[in-house]
C-alpha positions in Angstrom: -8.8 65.8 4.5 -5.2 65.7 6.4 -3.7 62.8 7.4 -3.9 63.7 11.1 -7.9 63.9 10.9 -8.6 60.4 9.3 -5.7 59.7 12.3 -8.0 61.0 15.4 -11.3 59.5 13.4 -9.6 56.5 13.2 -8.5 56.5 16.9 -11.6 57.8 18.5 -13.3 54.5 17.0 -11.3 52.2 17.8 -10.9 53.4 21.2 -14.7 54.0 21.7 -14.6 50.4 20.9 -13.3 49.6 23.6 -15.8 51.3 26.3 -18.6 49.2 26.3 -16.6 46.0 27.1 -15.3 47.7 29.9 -18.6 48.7 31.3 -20.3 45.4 30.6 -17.1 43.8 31.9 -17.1 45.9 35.7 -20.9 45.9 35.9 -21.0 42.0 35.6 -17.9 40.7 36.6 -18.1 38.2 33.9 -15.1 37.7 32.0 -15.3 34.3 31.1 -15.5 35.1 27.5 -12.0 36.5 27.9 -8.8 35.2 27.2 -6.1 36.0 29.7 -3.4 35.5 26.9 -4.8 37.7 24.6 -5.4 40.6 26.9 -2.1 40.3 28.1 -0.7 40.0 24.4 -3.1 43.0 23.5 -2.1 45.3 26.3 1.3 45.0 25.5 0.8 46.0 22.2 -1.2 48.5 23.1 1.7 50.0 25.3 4.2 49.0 22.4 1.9 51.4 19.7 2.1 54.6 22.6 5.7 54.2 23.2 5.9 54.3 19.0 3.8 57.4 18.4 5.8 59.0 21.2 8.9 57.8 19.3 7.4 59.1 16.1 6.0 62.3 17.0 2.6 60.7 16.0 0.1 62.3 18.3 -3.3 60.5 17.2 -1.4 57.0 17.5 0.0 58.5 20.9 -3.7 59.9 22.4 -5.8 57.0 20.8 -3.6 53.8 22.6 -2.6 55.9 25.8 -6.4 55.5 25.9 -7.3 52.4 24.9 -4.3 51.4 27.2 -6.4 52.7 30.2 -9.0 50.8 28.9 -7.5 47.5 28.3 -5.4 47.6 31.6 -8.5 48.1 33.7 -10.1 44.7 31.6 -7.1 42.7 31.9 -6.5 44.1 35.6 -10.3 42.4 36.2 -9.8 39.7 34.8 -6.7 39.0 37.0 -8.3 39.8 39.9 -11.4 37.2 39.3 -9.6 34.3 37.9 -6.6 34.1 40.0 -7.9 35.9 43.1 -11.4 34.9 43.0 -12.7 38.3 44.2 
């Protein structure tokens, strides 16, 4: 099996991972499970790991944290929005 297959398994899991915390998380509007500091922290790894496959030429890390980047953006962005705006 090439390295860029176990690469896209590897990244469609871990960013499916993701997807069901972000439902649960906009259907609910409870995040108070979450820690700000680590989705923050997270995030900006996230966007650290797609700048670094770009970098690389590495198009699974690239595709699987560009996603999971959407993902974790719209959490953190939620979880902004409720505990400093209250909305």
């Amino acid at each position: 099996m090439s390295n860029s297959i176990i690469g896209y398994c590897a990244a469609f899991l871990t960013t499916t991972a993701f997807i069901p915390q972000a439902i649960h998380s906009w259907r609910t509007k409870d995040l108070s499970s979450i820690s700000l500091s680590m989705y923050l922290l997270f995030t900006l790894g996230v966007a650290l790991w797609v700048w670094y496959g770009y970098v690389n030429e590495s198009w699974p890390v690239v595709v699987a944290n560009a996603i999971t980047l959407v993902i974790s953006t719209s959490i953190l962005y939620l979880k902004i929005r409720i505990d400093f705006f209250k909305i």
